[in-house]
Biotite code that builds the C-alpha atoms (Angstrom):
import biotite.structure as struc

atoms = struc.array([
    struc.Atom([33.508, 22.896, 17.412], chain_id="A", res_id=1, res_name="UNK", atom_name="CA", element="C"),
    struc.Atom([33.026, 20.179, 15.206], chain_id="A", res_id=2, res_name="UNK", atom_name="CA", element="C"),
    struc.Atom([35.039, 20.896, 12.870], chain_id="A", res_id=3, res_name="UNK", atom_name="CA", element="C"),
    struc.Atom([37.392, 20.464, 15.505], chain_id="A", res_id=4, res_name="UNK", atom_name="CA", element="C"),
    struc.Atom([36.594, 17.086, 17.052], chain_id="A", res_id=5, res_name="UNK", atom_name="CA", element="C"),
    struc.Atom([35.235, 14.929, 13.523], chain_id="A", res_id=6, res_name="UNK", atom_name="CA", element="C"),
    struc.Atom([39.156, 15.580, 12.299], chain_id="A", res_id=7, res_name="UNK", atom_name="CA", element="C"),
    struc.Atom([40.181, 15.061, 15.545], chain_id="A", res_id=8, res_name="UNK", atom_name="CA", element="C"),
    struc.Atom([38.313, 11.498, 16.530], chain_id="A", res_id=9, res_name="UNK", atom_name="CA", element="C"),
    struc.Atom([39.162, 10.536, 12.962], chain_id="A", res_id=10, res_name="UNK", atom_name="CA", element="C"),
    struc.Atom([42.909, 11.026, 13.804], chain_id="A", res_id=11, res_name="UNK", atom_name="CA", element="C"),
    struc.Atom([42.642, 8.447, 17.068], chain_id="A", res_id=12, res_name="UNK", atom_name="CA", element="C"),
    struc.Atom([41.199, 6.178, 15.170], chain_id="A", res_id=13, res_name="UNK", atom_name="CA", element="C"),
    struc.Atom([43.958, 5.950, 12.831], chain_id="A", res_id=14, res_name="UNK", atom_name="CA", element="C"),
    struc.Atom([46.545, 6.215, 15.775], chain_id="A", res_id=15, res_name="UNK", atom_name="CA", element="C"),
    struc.Atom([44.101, 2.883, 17.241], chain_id="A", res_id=16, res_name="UNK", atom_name="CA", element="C"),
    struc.Atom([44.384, 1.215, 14.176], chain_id="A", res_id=17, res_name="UNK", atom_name="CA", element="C"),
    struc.Atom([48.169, 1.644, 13.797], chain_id="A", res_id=18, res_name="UNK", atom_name="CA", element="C"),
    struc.Atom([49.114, 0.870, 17.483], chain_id="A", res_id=19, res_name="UNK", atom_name="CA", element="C"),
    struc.Atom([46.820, -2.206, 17.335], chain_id="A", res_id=20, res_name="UNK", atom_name="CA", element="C"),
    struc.Atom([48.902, -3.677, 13.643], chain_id="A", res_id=21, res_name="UNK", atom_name="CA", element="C"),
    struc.Atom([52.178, -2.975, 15.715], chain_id="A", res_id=22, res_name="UNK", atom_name="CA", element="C"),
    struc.Atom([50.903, -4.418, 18.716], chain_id="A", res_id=23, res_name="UNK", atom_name="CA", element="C"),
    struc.Atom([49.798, -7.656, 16.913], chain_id="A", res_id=24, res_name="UNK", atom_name="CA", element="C"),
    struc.Atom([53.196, -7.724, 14.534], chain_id="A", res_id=25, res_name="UNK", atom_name="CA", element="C"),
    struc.Atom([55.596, -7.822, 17.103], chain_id="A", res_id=26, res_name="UNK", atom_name="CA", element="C"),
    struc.Atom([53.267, -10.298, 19.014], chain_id="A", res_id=27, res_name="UNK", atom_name="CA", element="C"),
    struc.Atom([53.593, -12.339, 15.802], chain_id="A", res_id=28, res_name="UNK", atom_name="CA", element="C"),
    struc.Atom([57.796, -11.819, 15.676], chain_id="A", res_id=29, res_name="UNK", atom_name="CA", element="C"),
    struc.Atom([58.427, -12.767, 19.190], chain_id="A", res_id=30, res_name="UNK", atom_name="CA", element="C"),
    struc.Atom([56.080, -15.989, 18.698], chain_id="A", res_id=31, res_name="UNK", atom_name="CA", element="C"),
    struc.Atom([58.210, -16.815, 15.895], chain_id="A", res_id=32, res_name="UNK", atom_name="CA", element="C"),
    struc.Atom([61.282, -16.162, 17.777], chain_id="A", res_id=33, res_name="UNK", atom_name="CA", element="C"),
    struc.Atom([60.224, -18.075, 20.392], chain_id="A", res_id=34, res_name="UNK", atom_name="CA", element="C"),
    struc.Atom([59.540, -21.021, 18.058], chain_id="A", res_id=35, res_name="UNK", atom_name="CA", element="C"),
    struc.Atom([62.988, -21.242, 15.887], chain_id="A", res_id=36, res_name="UNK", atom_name="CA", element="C"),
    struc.Atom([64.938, -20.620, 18.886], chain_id="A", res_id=37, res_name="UNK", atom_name="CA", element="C"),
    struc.Atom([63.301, -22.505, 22.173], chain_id="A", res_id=38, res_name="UNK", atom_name="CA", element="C"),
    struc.Atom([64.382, -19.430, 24.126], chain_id="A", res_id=39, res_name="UNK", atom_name="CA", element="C"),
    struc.Atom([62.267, -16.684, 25.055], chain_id="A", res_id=40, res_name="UNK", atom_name="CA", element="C"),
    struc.Atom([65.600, -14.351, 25.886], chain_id="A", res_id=41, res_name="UNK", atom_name="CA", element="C"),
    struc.Atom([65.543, -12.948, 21.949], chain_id="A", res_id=42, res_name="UNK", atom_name="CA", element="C"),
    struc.Atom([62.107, -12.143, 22.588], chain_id="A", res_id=43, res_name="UNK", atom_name="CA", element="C"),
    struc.Atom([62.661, -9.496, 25.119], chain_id="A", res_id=44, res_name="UNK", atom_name="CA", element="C"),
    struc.Atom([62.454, -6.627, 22.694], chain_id="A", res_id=45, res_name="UNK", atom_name="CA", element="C"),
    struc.Atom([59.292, -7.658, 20.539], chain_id="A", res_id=46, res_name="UNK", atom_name="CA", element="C"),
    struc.Atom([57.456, -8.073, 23.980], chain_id="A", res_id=47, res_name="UNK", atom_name="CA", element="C"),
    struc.Atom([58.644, -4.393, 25.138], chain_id="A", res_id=48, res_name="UNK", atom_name="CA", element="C"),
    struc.Atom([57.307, -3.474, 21.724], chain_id="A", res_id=49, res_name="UNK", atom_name="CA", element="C"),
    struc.Atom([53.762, -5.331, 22.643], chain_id="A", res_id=50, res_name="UNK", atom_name="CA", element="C"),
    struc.Atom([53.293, -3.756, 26.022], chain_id="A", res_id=51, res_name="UNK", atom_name="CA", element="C"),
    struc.Atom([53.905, -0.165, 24.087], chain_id="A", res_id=52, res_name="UNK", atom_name="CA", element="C"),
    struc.Atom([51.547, -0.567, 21.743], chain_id="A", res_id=53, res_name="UNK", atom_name="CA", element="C"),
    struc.Atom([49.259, -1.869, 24.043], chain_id="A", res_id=54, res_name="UNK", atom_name="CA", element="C"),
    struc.Atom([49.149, 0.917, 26.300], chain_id="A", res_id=55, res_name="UNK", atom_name="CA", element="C"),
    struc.Atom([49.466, 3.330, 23.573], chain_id="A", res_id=56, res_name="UNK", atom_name="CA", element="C"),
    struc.Atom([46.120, 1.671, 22.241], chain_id="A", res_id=57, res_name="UNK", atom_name="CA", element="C"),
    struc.Atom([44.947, 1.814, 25.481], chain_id="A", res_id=58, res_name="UNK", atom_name="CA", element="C"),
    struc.Atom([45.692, 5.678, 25.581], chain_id="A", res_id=59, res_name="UNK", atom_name="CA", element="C"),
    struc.Atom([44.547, 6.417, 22.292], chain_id="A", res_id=60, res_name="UNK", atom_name="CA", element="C"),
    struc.Atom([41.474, 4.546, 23.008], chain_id="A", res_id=61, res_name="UNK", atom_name="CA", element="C"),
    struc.Atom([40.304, 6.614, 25.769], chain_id="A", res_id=62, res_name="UNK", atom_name="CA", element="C"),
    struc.Atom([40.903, 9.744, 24.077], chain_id="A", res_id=63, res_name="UNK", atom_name="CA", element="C"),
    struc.Atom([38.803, 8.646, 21.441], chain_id="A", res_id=64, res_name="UNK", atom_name="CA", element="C"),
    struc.Atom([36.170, 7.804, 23.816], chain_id="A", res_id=65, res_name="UNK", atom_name="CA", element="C"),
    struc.Atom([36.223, 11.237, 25.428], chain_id="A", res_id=66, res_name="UNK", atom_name="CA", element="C"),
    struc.Atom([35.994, 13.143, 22.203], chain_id="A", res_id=67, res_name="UNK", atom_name="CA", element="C"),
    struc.Atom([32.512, 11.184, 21.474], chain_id="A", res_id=68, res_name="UNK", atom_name="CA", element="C"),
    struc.Atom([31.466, 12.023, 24.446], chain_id="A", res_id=69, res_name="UNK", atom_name="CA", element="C"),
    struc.Atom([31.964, 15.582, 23.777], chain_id="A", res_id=70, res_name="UNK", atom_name="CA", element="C"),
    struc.Atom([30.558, 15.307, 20.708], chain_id="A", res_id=71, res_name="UNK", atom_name="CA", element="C"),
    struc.Atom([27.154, 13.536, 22.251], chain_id="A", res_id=72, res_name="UNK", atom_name="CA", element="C"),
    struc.Atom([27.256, 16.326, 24.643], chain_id="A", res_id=73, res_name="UNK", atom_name="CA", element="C"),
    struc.Atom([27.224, 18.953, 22.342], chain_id="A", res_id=74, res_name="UNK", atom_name="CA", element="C"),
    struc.Atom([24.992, 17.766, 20.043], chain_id="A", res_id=75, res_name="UNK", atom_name="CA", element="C"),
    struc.Atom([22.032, 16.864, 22.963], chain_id="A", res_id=76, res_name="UNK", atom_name="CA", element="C"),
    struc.Atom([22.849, 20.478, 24.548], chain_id="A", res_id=77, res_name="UNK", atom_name="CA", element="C"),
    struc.Atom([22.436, 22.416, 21.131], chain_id="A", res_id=78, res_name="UNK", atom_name="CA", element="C"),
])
């Protein structure tokens, strides 16, 4: 089973890592935007593209925590 979940928890925390770098780029580009231009109306899209990432770090996050979890549980039990 743990061959399983090691590959598994490693794969989250890539998909964590990733989300979070998209999550903080497109923070960065709709900053930007918002400074050259004085309107936050071109920033729609990069702040779609924040809340995405954010819940998909969110998402990932959890799954990662409930893999370790099983992990803890199946080492104490064996």
């Amino acid at each position: 089973m743990n061959y399983i979940l090691i590959p598994a928890l490693i794969i989250l925390l890539i998909l964590v890592l990733v989300s979070l770098v998209r999550g903080i780029v497109a923070f960065m580009k709709s900053t930007k935007i918002d400074l050259e231009t004085g309107e936050s109306q071109d920033a729609t899209d990069m702040q779609l593209m924040q809340n995405k990432m954010m819940f998909a770090r969110i998402k990932y996050q959890a799954l990662a925590i409930v893999v370790v979890a099983i992990l803890l549980g199946l080492t104490r039990g064996g």
